[in-house]
LUMMARKE-643776 format. One record per residue (C-alpha): residue number from 1; residue in three letters; chain; x, y, z. Coordinates in Angstrom, 2 decimals, decimal comma. Layout:
<nodes>
@num: NUM	residu: ALA	chaine: A	x: X	y: Y	z: Z $
...
</nodes>
This chain:
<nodes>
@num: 1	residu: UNK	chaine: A	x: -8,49	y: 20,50	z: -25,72 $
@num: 2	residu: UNK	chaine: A	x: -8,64	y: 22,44	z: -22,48 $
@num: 3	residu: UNK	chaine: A	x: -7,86	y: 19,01	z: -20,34 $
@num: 4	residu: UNK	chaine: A	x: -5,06	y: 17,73	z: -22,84 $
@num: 5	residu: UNK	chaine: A	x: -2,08	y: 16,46	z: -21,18 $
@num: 6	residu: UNK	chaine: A	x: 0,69	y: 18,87	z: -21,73 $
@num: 7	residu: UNK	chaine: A	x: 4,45	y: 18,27	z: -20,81 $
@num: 8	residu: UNK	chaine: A	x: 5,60	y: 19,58	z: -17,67 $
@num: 9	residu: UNK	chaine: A	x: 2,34	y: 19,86	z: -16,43 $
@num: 10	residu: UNK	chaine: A	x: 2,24	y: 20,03	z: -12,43 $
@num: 11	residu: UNK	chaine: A	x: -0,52	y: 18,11	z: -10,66 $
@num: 12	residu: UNK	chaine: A	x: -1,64	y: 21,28	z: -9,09 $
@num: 13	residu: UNK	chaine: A	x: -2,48	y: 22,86	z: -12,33 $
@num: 14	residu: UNK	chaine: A	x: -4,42	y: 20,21	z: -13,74 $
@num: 15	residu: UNK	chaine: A	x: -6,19	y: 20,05	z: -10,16 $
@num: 16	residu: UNK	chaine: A	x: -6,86	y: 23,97	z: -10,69 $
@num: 17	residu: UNK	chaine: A	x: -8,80	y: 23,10	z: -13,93 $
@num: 18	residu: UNK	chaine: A	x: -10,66	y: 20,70	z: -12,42 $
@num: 19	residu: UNK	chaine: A	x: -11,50	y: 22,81	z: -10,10 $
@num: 20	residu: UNK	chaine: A	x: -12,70	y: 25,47	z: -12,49 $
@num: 21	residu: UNK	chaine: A	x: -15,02	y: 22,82	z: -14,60 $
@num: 22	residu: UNK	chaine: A	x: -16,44	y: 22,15	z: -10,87 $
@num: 23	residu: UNK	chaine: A	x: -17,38	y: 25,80	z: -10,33 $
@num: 24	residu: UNK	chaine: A	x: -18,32	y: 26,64	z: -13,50 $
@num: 25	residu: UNK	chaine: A	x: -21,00	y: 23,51	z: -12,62 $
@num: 26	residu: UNK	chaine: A	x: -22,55	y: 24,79	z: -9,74 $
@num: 27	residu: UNK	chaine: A	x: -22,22	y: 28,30	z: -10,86 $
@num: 28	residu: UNK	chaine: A	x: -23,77	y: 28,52	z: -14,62 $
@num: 29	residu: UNK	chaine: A	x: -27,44	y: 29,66	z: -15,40 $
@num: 30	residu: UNK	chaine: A	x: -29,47	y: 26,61	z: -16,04 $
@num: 31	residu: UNK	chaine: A	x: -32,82	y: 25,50	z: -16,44 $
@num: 32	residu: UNK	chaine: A	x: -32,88	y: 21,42	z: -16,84 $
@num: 33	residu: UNK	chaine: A	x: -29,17	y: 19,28	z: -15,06 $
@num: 34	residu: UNK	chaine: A	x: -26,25	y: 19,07	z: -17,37 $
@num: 35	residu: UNK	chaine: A	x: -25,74	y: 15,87	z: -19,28 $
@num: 36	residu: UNK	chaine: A	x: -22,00	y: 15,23	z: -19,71 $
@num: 37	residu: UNK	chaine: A	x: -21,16	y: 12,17	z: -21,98 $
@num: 38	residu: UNK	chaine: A	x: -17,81	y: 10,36	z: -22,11 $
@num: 39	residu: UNK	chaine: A	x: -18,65	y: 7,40	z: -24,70 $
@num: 40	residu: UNK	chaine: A	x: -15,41	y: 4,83	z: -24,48 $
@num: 41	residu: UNK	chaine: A	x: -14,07	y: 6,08	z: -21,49 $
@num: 42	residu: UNK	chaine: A	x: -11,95	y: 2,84	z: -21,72 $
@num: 43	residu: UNK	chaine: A	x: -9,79	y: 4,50	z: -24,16 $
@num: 44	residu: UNK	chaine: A	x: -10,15	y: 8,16	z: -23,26 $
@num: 45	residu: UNK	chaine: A	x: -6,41	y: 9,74	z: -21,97 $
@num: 46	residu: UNK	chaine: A	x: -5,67	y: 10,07	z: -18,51 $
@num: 47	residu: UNK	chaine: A	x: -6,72	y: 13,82	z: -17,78 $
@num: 48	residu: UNK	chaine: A	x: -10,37	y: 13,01	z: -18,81 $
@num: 49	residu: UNK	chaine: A	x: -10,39	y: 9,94	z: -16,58 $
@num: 50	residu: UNK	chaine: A	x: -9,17	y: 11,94	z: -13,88 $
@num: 51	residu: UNK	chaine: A	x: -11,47	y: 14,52	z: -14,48 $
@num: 52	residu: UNK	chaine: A	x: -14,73	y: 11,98	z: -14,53 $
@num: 53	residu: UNK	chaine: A	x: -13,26	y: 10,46	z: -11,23 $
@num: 54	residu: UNK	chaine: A	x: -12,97	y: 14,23	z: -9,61 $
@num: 55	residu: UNK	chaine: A	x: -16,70	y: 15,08	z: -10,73 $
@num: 56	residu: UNK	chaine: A	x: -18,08	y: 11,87	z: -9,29 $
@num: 57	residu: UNK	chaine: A	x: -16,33	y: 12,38	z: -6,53 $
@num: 58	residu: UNK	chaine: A	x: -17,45	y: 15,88	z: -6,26 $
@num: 59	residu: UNK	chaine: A	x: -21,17	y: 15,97	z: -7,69 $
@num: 60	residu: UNK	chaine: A	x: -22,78	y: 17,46	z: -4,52 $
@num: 61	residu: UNK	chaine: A	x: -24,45	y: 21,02	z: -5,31 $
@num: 62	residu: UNK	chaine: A	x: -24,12	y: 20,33	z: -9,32 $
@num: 63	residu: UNK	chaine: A	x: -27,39	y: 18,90	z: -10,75 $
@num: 64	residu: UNK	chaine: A	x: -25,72	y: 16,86	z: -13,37 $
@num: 65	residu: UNK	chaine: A	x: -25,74	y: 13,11	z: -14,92 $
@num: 66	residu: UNK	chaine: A	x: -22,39	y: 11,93	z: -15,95 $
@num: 67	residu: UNK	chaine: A	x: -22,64	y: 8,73	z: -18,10 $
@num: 68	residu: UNK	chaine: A	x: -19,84	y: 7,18	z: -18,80 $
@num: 69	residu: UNK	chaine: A	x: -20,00	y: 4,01	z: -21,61 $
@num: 70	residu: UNK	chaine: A	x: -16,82	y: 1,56	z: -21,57 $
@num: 71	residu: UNK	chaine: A	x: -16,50	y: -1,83	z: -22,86 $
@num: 72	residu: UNK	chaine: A	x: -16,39	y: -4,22	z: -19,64 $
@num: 73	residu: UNK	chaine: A	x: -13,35	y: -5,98	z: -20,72 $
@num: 74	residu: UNK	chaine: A	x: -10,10	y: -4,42	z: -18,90 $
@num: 75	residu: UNK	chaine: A	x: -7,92	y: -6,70	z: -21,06 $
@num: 76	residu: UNK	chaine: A	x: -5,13	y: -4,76	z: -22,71 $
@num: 77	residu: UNK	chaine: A	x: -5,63	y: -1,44	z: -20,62 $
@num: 78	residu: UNK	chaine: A	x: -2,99	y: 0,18	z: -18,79 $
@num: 79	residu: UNK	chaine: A	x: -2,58	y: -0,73	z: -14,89 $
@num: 80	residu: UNK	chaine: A	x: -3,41	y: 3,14	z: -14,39 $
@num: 81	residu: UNK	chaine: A	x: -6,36	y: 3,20	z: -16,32 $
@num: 82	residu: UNK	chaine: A	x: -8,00	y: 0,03	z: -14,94 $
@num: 83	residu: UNK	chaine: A	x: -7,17	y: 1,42	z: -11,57 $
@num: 84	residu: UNK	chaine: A	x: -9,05	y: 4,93	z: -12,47 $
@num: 85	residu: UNK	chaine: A	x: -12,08	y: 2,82	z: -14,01 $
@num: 86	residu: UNK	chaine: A	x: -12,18	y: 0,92	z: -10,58 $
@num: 87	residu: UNK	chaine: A	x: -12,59	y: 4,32	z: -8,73 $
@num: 88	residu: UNK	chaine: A	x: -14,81	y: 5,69	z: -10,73 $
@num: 89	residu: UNK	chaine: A	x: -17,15	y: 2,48	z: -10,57 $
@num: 90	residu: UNK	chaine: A	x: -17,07	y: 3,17	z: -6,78 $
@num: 91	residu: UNK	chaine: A	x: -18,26	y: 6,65	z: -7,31 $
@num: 92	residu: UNK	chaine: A	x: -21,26	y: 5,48	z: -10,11 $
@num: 93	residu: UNK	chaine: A	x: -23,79	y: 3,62	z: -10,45 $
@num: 94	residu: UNK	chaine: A	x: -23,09	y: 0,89	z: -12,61 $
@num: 95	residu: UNK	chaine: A	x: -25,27	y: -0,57	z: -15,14 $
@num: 96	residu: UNK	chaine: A	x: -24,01	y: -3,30	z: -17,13 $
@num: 97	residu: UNK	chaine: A	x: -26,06	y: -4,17	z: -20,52 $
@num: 98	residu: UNK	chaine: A	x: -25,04	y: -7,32	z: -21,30 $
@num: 99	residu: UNK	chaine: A	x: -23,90	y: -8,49	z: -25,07 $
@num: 100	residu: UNK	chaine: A	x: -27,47	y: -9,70	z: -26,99 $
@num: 101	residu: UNK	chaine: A	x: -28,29	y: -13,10	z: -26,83 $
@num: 102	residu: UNK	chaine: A	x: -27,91	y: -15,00	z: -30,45 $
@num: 103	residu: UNK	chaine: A	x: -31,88	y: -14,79	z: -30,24 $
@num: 104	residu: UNK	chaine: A	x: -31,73	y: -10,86	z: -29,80 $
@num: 105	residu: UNK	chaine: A	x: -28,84	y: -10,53	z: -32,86 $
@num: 106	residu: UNK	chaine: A	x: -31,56	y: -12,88	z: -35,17 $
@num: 107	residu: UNK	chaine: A	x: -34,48	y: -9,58	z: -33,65 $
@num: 108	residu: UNK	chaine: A	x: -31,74	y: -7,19	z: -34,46 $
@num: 109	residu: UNK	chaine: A	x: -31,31	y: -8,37	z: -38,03 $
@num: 110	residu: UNK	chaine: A	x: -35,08	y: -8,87	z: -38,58 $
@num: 111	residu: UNK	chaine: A	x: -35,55	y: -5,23	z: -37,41 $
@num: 112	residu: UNK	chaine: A	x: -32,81	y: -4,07	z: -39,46 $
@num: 113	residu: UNK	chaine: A	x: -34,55	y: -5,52	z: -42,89 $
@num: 114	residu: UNK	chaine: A	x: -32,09	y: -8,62	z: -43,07 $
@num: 115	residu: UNK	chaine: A	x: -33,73	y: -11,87	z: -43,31 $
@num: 116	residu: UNK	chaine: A	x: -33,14	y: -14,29	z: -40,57 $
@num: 117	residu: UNK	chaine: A	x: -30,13	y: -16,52	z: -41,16 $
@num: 118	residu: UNK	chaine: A	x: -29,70	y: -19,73	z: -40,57 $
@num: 119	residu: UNK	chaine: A	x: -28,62	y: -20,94	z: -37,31 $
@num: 120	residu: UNK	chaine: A	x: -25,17	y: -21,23	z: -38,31 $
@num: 121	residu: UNK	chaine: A	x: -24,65	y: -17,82	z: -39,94 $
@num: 122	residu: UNK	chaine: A	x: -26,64	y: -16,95	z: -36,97 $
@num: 123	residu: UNK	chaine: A	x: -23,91	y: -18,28	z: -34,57 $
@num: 124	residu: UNK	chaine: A	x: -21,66	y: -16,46	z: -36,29 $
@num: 125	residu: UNK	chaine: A	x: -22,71	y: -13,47	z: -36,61 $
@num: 126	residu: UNK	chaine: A	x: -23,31	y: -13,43	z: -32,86 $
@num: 127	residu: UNK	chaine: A	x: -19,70	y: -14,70	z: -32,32 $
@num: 128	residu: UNK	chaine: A	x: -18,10	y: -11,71	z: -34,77 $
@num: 129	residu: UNK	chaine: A	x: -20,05	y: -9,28	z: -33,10 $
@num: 130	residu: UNK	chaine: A	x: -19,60	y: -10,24	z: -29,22 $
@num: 131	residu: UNK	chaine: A	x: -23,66	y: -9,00	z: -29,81 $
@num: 132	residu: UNK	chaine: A	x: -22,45	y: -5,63	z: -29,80 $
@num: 133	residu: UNK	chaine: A	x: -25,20	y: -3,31	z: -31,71 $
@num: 134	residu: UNK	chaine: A	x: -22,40	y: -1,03	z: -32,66 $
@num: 135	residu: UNK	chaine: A	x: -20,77	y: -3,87	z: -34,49 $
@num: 136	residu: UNK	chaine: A	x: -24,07	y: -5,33	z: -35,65 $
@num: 137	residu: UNK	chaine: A	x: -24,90	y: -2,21	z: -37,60 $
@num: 138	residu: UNK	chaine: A	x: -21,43	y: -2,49	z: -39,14 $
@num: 139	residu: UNK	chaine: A	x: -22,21	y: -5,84	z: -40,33 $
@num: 140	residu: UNK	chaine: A	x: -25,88	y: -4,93	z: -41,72 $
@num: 141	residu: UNK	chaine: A	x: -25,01	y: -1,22	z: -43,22 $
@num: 142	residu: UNK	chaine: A	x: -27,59	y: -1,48	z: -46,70 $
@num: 143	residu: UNK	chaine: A	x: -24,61	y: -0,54	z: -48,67 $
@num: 144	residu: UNK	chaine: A	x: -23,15	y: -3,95	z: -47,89 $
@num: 145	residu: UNK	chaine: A	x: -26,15	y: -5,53	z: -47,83 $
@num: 146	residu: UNK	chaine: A	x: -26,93	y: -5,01	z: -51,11 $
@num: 147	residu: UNK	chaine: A	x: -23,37	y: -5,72	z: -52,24 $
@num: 148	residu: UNK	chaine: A	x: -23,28	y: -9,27	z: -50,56 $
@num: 149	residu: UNK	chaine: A	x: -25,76	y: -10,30	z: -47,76 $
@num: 150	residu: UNK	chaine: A	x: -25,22	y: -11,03	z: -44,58 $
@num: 151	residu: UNK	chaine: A	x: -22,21	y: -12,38	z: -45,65 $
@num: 152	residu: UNK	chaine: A	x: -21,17	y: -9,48	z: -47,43 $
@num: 153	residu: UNK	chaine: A	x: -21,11	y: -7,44	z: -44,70 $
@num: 154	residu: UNK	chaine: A	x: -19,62	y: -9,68	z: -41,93 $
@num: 155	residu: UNK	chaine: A	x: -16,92	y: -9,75	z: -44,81 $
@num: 156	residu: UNK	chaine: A	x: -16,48	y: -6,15	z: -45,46 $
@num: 157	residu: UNK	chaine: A	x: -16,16	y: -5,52	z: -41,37 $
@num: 158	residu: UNK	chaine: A	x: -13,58	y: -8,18	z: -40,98 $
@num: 159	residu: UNK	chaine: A	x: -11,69	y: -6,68	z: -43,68 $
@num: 160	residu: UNK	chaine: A	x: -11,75	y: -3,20	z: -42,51 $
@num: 161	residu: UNK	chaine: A	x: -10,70	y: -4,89	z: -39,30 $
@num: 162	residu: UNK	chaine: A	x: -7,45	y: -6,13	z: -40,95 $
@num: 163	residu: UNK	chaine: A	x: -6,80	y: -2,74	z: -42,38 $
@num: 164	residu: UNK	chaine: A	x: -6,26	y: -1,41	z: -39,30 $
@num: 165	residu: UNK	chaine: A	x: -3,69	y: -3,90	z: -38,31 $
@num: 166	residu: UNK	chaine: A	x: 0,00	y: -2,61	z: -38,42 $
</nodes>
């Protein structure tokens, strides 16, 4: 990518492209604002984090909405990148969408064709989750569904969980 970190690479330079990105903004055609989408920006590298930062900072003259999505939990990030996120956040407009409520994971699974579990299953499915709809849609994919349940699926996410573990 045109922002990937390269050895050796001097401050200015990376400034310079920055720069151009910024121009290129308040120069190109348009006819609606640009969108510009970082989804996990928790775990993007340190170029595009500086990058987001210099755009927020530098967003007058470019009709553009920069949305940034990152888990709230700074746990297990580097110093740096907390730091960056904290900048940034000064910059934005922060929205925080909290996790769903154990009664919004029971809608959830109604909506997505499962029938409502019992409160314990319930519980625990909310617990898994952190009511994350990303991770709820893991756990209710119709493939597993139909292979398992409810149960089937909270099994077949935890074990592609482990998987990943070294």
């Amino acid at each position: 990518g045109l922002l990937e970190e390269r050895p050796g690479e001097a401050a200015h330079d990376r400034f310079a492209q920055f720069l151009a990105v910024r121009d290129y903004l308040r120069a190109a055609p348009r006819t609606a604002p640009f969108v510009i989408v970082v989804d996990d920006v928790h775990l993007a590298d340190h170029a595009t984090l500086l990058l987001a930062r210099f755009l927020a900072r530098e967003r007058r003259g470019i009709p553009f909405f920069l949305l940034l999505t990152r888990r709230d939990e700074r746990q297990g990030l580097a110093t740096e990148v907390q730091e960056l996120l904290s900048e940034i956040d000064r910059d934005a407009t922060t929205i925080r969408l909290p996790a769903l409520s154990e009664e919004a994971v029971g809608a959830y699974l109604c909506a997505s064709g499962v029938p409502r579990p019992d409160p314990e299953l319930l519980h625990l499915v909310t617990a898994l989750t952190k009511g994350n709809p990303l991770h709820l849609r893991s756990v209710t994919m119709q493939s597993e569904l139909a292979a398992g349940g409810l149960q089937g699926g909270l099994e077949h996410a935890v074990g592609g969980l482990i998987e990943r573990l070294s």
